[in-house]
C-alpha positions in Angstrom: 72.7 -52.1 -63.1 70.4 -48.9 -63.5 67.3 -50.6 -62.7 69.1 -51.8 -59.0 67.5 -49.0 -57.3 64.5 -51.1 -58.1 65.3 -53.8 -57.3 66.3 -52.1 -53.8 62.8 -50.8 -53.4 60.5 -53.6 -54.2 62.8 -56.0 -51.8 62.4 -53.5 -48.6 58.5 -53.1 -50.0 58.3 -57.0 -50.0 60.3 -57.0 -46.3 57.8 -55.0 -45.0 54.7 -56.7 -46.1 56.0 -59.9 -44.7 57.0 -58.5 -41.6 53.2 -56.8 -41.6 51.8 -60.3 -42.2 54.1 -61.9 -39.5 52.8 -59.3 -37.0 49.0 -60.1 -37.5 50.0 -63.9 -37.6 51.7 -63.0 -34.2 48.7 -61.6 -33.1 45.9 -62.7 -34.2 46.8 -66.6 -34.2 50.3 -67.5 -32.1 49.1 -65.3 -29.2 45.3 -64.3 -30.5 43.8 -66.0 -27.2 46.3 -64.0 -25.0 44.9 -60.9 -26.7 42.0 -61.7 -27.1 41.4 -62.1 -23.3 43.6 -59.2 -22.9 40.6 -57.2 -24.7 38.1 -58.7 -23.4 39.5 -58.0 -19.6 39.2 -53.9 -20.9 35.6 -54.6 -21.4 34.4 -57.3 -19.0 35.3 -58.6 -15.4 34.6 -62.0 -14.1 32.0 -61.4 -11.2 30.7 -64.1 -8.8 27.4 -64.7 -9.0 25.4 -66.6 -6.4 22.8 -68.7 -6.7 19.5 -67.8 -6.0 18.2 -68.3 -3.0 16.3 -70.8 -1.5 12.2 -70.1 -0.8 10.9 -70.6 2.9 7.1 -72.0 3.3 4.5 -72.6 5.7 3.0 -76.3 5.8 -0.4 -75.2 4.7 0.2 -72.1 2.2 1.6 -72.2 -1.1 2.6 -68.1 -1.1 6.4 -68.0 0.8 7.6 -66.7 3.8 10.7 -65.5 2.2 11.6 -65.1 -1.4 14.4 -63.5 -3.8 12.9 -61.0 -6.1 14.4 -58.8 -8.8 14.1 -55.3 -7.6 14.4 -51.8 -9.7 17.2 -49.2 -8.5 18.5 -46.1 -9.5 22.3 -45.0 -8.8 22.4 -41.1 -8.2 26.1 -39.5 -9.1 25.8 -35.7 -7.7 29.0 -35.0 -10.1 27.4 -35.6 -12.9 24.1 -34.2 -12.7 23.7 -30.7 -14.1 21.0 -29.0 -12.3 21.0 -30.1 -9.0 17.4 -28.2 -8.4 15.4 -29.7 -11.2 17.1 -33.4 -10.5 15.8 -32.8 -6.4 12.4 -31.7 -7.5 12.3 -34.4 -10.0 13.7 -37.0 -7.7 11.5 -35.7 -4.8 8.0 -37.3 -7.0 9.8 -40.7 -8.1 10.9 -41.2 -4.6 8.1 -39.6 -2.6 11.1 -38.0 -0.6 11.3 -34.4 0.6 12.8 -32.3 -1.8 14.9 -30.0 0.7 16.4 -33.3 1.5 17.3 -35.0 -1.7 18.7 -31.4 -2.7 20.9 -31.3 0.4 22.6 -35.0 -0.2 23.0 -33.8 -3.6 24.9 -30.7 -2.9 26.9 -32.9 -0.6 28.3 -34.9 -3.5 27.1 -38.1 -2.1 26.8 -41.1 -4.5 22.8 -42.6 -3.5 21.1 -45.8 -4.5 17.5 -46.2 -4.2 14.9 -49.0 -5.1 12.3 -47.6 -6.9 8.9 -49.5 -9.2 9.1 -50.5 -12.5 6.6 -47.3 -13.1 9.3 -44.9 -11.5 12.0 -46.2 -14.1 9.9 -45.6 -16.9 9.7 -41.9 -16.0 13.0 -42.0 -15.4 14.4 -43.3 -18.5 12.1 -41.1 -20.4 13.2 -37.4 -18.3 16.7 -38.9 -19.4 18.6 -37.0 -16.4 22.0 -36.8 -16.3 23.6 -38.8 -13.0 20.8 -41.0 -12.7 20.9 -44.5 -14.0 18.5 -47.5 -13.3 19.8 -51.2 -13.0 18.5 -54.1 -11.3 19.3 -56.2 -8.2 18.2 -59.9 -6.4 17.0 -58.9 -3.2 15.2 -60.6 -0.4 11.2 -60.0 0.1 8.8 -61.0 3.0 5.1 -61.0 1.7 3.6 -61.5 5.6 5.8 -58.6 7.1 5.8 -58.9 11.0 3.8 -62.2 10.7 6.5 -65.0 11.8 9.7 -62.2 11.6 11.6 -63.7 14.5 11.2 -67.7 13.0 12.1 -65.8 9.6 14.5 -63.8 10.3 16.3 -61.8 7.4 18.9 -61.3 4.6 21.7 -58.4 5.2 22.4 -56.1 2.3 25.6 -58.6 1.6 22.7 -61.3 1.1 23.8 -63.1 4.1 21.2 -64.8 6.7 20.5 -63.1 9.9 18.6 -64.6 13.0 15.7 -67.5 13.0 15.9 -69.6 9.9 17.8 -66.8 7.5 20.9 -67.4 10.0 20.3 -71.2 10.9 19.9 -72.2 7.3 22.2 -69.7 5.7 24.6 -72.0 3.7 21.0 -74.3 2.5 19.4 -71.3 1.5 22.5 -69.7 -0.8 23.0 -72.3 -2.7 26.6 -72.6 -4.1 28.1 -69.4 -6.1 29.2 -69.4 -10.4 31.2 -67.2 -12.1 30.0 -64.9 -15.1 31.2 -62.4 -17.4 30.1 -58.8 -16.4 30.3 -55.9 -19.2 31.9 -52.6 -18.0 29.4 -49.9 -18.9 31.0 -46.5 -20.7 30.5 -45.1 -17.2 32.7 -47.5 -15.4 30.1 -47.4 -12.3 27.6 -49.6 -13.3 27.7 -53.4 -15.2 25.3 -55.3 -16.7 25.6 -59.2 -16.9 26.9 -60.3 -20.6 24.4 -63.3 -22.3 26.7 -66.1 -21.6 25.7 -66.4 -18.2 27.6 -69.3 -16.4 25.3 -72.4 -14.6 24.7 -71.5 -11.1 23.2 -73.9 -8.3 20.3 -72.2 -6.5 19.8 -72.7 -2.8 17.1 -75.1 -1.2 13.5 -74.6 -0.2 12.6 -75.1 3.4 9.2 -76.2 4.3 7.8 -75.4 8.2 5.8 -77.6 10.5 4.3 -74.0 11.7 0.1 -73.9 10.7 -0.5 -70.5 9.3 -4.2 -70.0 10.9 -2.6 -71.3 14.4 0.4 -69.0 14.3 -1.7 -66.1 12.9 -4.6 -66.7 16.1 -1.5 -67.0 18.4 0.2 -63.9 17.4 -3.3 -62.3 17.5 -3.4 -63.5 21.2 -0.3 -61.7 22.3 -1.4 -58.7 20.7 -4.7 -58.8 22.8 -2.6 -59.2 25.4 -0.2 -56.1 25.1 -3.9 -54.1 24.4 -5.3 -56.0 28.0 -2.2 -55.9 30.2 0.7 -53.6 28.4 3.0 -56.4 28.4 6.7 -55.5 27.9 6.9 -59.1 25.6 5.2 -62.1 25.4 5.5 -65.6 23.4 3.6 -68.4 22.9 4.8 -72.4 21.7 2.5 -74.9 20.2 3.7 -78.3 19.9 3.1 -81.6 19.1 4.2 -83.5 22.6 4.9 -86.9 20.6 7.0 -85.8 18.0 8.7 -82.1 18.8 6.8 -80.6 15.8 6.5 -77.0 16.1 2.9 -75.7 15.6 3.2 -72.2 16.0 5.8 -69.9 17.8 4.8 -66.5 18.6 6.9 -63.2 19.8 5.7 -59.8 20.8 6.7 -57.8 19.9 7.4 -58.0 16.4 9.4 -56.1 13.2 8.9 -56.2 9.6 11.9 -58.3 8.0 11.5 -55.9 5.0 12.3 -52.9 6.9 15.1 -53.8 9.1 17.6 -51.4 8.7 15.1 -49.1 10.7 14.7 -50.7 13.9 16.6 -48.6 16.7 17.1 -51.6 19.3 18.8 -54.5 18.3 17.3 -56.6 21.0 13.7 -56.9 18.8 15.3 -59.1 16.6 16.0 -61.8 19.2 14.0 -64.7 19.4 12.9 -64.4 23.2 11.5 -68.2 23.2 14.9 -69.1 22.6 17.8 -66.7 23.1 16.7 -65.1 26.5 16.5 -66.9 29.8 14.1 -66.3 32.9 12.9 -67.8 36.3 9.8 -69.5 35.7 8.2 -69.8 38.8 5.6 -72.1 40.3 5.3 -73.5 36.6 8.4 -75.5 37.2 6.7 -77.4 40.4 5.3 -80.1 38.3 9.0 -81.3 36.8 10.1 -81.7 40.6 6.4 -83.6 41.2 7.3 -85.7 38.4 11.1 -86.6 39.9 9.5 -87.5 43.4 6.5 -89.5 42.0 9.3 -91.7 39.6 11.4 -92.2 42.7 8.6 -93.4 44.7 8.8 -90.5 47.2 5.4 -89.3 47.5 2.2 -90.2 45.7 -0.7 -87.8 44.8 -2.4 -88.5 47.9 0.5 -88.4 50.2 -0.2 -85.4 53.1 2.2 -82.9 54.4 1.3 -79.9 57.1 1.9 -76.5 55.6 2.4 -74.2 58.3 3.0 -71.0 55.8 6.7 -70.8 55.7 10.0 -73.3 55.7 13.6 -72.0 56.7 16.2 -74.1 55.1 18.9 -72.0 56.1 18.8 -68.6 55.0 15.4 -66.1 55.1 12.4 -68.1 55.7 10.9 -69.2 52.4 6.9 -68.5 52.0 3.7 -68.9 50.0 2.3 -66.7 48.1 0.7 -63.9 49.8 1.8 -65.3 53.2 -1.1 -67.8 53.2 -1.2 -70.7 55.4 -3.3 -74.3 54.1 -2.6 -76.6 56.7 -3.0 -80.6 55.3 -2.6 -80.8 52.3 -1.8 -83.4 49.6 0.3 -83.7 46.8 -2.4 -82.6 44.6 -3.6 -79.8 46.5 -0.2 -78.4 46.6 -0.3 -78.4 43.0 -4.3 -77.4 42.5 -3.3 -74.3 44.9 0.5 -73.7 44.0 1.5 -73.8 47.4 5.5 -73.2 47.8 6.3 -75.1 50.6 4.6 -77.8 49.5 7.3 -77.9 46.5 10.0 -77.9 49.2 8.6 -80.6 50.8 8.4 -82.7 47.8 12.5 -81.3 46.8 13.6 -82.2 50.3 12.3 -85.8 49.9 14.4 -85.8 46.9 17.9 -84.5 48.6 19.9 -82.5 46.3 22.0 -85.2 43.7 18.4 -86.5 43.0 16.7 -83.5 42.0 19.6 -81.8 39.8 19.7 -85.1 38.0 16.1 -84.8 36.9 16.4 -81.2 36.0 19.0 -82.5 33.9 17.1 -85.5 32.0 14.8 -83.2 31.5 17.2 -81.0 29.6 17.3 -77.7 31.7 21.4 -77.7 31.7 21.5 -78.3 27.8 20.3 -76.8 24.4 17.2 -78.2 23.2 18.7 -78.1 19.5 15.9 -76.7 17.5 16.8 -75.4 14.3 16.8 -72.1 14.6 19.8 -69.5 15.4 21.2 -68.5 18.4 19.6 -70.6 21.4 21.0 -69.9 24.8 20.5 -72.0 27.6 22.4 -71.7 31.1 24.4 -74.9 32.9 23.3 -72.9 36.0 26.2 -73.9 38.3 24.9 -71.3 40.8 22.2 -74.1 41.4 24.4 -77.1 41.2 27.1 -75.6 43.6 24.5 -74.0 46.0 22.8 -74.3 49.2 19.7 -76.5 50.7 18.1 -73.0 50.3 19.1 -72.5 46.9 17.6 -76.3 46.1 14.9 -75.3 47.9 13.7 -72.7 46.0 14.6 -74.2 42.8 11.4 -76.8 43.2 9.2 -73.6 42.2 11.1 -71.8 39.8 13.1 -69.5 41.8 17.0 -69.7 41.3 17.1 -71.6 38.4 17.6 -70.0 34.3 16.0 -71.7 31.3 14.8 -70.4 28.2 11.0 -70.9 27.0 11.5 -73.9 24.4 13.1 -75.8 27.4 10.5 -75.8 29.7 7.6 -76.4 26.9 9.8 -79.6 25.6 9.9 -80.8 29.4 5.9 -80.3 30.0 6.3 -82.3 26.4 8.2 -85.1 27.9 5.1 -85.1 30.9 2.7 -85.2 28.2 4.6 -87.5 26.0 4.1 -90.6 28.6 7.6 -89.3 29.6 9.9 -88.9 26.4 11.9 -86.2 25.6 11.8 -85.1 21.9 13.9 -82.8 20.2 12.1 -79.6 19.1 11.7 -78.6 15.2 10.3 -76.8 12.8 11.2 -77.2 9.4 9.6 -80.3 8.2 11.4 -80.7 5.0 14.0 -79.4 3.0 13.7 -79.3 -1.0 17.2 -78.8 -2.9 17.1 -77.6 -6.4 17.4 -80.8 -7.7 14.0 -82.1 -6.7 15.7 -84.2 -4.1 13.8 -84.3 -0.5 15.0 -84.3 2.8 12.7 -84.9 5.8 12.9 -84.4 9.1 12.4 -87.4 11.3 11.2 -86.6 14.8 14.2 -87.4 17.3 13.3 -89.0 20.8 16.2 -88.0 23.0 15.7 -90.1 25.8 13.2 -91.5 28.6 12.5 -89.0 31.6 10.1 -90.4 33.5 7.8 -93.8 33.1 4.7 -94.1 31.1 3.2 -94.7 34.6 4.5 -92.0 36.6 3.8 -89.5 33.6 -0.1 -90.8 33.9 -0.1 -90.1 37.8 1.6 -86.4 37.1 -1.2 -86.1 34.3 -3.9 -86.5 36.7 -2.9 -84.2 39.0 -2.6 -81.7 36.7 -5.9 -82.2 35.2 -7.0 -81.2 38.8 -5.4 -78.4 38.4 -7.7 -77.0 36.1 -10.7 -78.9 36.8 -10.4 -77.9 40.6 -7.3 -75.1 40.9 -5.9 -72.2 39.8 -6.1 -73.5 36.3 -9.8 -73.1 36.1 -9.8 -70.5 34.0 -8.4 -72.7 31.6 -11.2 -75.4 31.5 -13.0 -76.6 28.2 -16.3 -78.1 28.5 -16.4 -81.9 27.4 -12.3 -81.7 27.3 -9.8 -82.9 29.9 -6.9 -80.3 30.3 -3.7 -81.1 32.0 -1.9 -77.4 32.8 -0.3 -75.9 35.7 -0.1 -71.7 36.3 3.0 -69.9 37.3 3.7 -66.5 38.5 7.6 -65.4 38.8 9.1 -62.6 40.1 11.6 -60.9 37.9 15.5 -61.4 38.9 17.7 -58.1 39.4 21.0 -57.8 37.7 22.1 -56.2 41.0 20.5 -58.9 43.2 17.6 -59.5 44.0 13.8 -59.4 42.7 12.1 -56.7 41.5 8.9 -55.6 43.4 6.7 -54.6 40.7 7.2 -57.4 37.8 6.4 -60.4 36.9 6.5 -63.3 34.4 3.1 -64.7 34.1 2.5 -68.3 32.2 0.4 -71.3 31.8 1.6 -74.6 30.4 -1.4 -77.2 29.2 -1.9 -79.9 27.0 -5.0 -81.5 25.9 -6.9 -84.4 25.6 -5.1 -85.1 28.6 -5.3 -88.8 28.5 -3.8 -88.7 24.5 -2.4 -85.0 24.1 -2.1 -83.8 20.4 -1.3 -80.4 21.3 0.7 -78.3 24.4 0.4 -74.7 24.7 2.7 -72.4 26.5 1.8 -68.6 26.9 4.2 -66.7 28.7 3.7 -62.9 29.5 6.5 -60.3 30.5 5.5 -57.8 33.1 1.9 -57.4 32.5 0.2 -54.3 34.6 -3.0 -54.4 36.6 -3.5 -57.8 37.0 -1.8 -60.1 40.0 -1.2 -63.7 39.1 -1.6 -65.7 35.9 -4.7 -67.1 36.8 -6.4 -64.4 35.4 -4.1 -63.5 32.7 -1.9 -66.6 30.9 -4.8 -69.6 31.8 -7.9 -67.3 29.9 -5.4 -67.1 27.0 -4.3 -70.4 26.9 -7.9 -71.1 26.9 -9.1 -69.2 24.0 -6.6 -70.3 22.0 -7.0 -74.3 22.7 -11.0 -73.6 22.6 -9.6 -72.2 18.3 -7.3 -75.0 18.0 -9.7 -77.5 19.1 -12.7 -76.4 16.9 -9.9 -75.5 13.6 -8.8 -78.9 14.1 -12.2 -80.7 14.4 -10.8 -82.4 17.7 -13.4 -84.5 19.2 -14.1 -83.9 23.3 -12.9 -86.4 26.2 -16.8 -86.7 27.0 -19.8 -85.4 26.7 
C-alpha cells in the first residue's frame, strides 16, 4: 500500500502520453489532409492562371504582329521606404523619370508599379532599397508599333482583346485558364508562382492574308498623302476580287498598340474602313450602271441629252460644277462623271429595282469580315424616301456605307459578278498543332458574268479616256471609276468646304488579281480625286504590279 502513490503517478504519466500520442494520431493522420491544407491555405492561394496567349502573323514574315512576353516590374510601397529623397533620386535614373515627380507620388503614399529592363532590376536588387520590390508579369508586345495597329488592335491591362483582331479573336487568342498554387511572400503584397505549376492550354495562332511589303507601301501612301494634302484620315483596301482575301488594309492615322493608355481621343482606335460610315459619291454610279445593264435598261452605247440639271421633285439636281454635255452615252457619263446621267440610268430602273440591287450588293448588310466592331446602316431614309432621294442615291449622295462595303461590291464587278465575303486571317493554328483554314465564301450572284464584262469595259474607258487617267499603266488595262463626295452635316446638309476623295480599280481588267480602294478624308488644296485618289491608286498598282511580277495586258 505505501508504494500506491506510485502507482498513482506512473498511471496519470502513462494517461498522458497516450492521450499525447492520440492527439498527433488526430492530427497528423485521421485529419492530417484537413490540416495540412489548412497550412498550406496560410502560405499559398489557388490563383488562376491563363494560358498564354496566342501569336498573330503576317503571311510572309516569320517575326509576329502580337506576342506575350515576360516583362520586369518593380512594386513601389511609399510606407515602407525610409528615405523618400534618396529612393526619388535613385528611382529617378532606373526609370528615367523626373525626380521632383517620383518624390511627389512618394510623399503622397501612393502604392506605384512600373516595368522596367532586366538591367534596371539588377541595380535594383543590388542598392537593396526598402519599398521596392521586382517581380515579373506576361504582357502583350507589338514589334511593328503603328504598322497594322487598327487590324491589330490590343490587349487591356486585364489581358482582354480590344478592337481589330485582339477583340474579334479574343476567346482563340486566350486560350482556356488553369489553376496553380501561388506562395504568399513575408510581405503579403507580392506572390510568386510555387514549382507545381498546373497544365494550362495556350491560346491559338492566327495567320493573316495581309502581304507585309503591300501593307507597309500602302500605309506609306497615306502618309504621302497627309504630307500632300493634310488629310484629316485616309484608308486604303487591297483585295483579291475572286476570293475576299484581304491584301492590305491601311488607316491614317495611326497609334502605337504598345502605348495605348496614352492616346487622348478614343476615336483613333477605330477602324474607319469598317466602323464609320460616309457618302461615297459619284464612285457609287457604276453599281447603279451595273443594275440597269443586268435588267436590260440601257447598254454602253445607249444616248441620253444632258441638259445640266434634272428636278425630280425637290431642288433641281446638277453636275458638277454646273457643266452642261449634251449627248452623251452611257459610257461618257461614266468617263466624265456626269450626275444626271446617273439619274437617267436610276429612273430607268424605278425605285423597287434599284434598292433591290443595292441590296444584292450588300449595302443594307454587314460584310462579315473578321474583325471587331463593323457598322453598316439599313438606311431606311433611302428605302422610305422620295424619287429625289432615289435620285441622288445613283451617285452616292443620300445613301451610308462603310469602306469594306463598297470595295467588296466593285469586287463582285470585278469578280464576273460574285459577291465574296471579306477576310483576313488565313489560318488559325491551336496549340495542338491542329489547322484551321479559311475557305473563301461566295455569298451570292449580283450580276451575270456578261453584264459584269460590259460594266468592265466601260470602266476601262474610264481610265483609258476619263477622269481616271491619271490612273493609267502602260501595257495594263485598268478598270476604275473616281468619286468626289461632299461631306454630310449632322445638322443637315453638306458642308461647303470638305470632301471625301476616292478611286476604286482593279487590274488586269479582263482577269483582275487585285482591287485597290484609296479613300481620302477632307484633303486641302486640291478639287476632285482626279488629281488626288487616281495618282495614288496608281503608284501603288504600278508597286504591286512590278512586286508581284504581274505580266502586262499588251505590249
Amino acid at each position: 500500500m505505501k508504494n500506491w502513490k506510485v502507482y498513482v503517478i506512473l498511471f496519470l504519466f502513462i494517461g498522458f502520453i497516450g492521450l499525447i500520442f492520440f492527439q498527433l494520431y488526430s492530427l497528423q493522420i485521421k485529419k492530417g489532409d484537413y490540416y495540412g491544407a489548412l497550412a498550406l491555405g496560410q502560405q499559398t492561394s489557388p490563383d488562376e492562371v491563363p494560358g498564354k496567349r496566342g501569336e498573330i502573323f503576317f503571311s510572309t514574315k516569320t517575326e509576329p504582329l502580337a506576342q506575350t512576353k515576360r516583362k520586369n516590374i518593380i512594386y513601389i510601397f511609399p510606407e515602407r521606404i525610409e528615405d523618400k529623397q534618396k529612393t526619388a533620386e535613385f528611382l529617378s535614373e532606373v526609370l528615367t523619370e523626373e525626380k521632383e515627380t517620383l518624390l511627389a507620388l512618394l510623399e503622397k503614399g501612393e502604392v506605384m508599379r512600373r516595368e522596367v529592363s532586366e538591367k534596371s532590376v539588377q541595380k535594383i536588387e543590388e542598392e537593396d532599397l526598402a519599398g521596392i520590390y521586382p517581380d515579373e508579369i506576361s504582357g502583350r508586345i507589338y514589334p511593328y508599333a503603328t504598322l497594322l495597329s487598327h487590324i491589330i488592335g490590343f490587349t487591356n491591362q486585364a489581358g482582354e482583346g480590344q478592337y481589330g483582331l485582339e477583340g474579334y479573336f479574343d476567346k482563340i487568342l486566350k486560350g482556356k485558364d488553369s489553376f496553380q498554387q501561388k506562395e504568399r511572400s513575408p510581405l503579403g503584397y507580392l506572390a510568386l508562382f510555387s514549382d507545381a505549376r498546373a497544365e494550362s492550354f495556350n491560346g491559338s495562332d492566327l495567320y493573316l492574308t495581309l502581304d507585309y511589303n503591300i501593307q507597309y507601301f500602302s500605309e506609306k501612301v497615306l502618309q504621302s498623302a497627309k504630307e500632300k494634302w493634310d488629310i484629316d484620315s485616309g484608308q486604303i483596301i487591297v483585295l483579291e476580287p475572286s476570293t475576299g482575301k484581304i491584301i492590305a488594309l491601311a488607316n491614317f492615322p495611326s497609334f502605337d498598340p504598345n502605348q495605348y493608355g496614352e492616346e487622348e481621343n478614343f476615336e483613333i482606335f477605330l477602324n474607319v474602313a469598317v466602323q464609320r460610315l460616309f457618302e461615297p459619291g459619284s464612285v457609287f454610279k457604276p453599281i447603279t450602271f451595273a443594275a440597269a445593264l443586268q435588267e436590260d435598261e440601257i447598254s454602253p452605247q445607249t444616248e441620253y441629252e444632258d441638259k445640266g440639271s434634272v428636278e425630280v421633285g425637290g431642288p433641281p439636281i446638277y453636275n458638277f460644277e454646273k457643266r452642261v454635255w449634251g449627248s452623251q452615252t452611257m459610257t461618257d457619263v461614266l468617263e466624265e462623271s456626269i450626275n444626271t446621267g446617273a439619274v437617267f440610268v436610276q429612273q430607268k430602273l424605278g425605285k423597287e429595282r434599284f434598292l433591290s440591287y443595292l441590296e444584292k450588293f450588300g449595302f443594307f448588310e454587314l460584310t462579315n469580315i473578321d474583325l471587331q466592331g463593323e457598322e453598316f446602316s439599313e438606311n431606311k431614309t433611302l428605302r422610305n424616301g422620295y424619287p429625289r432621294d432615289w435620285a441622288v442615291a445613283s451617285f452616292g449622295q443620300g445613301i451610308q456605307l462603310n469602306t469594306m462595303q463598297l470595295a467588296m461590291a466593285f469586287g463582285a464587278i470585278a469578280n464576273g459578278g460574285k459577291l465574296m465575303k471579306p477576310y483576313i486571317v488565313e489560318k488559325i493554328i491551336q496549340s495542338d498543332g491542329g489547322e484551321l483554314a479559311t475557305t473563301p465564301t461566295f455569298q451570292r450572284e449580283v450580276i451575270s458574268e456578261r453584264t459584269s464584262a460590259k460594266l468592265t469595259a466601260m470602266l476601262v474607258s474610264v481610265v483609258e479616256n476619263g477622269s481616271g487617267r491619271r490612273a493609267k499603266i502602260a501595257g495594263y488595262f485598268i478598270a476604275g471609276k473616281t468619286g468626289t463626295a461632299q461631306v454630310s452635316l449632322k445638322e443637315g446638309g453638306y458642308s461647303e468646304e470638305k470632301t471625301i476623295q476616292s478611286f476604286v480599280g482593279f487590274f488586269p481588267a479582263l482577269n483582275p488579281r487585285i482591287l485597290i480602294l484609296i479613300k481620302l478624308d477632307n484633303p486641302k488644296g486640291v478639287k476632285t480625286a482626279a488629281y488626288s485618289a487616281t495618282p495614288l491608286f496608281r503608284e501603288l498598282a504600278k508597286y504591286i504590279i512590278d512586286f508581284w511580277e504581274i505580266p502586262p495586258s499588251y505590249e
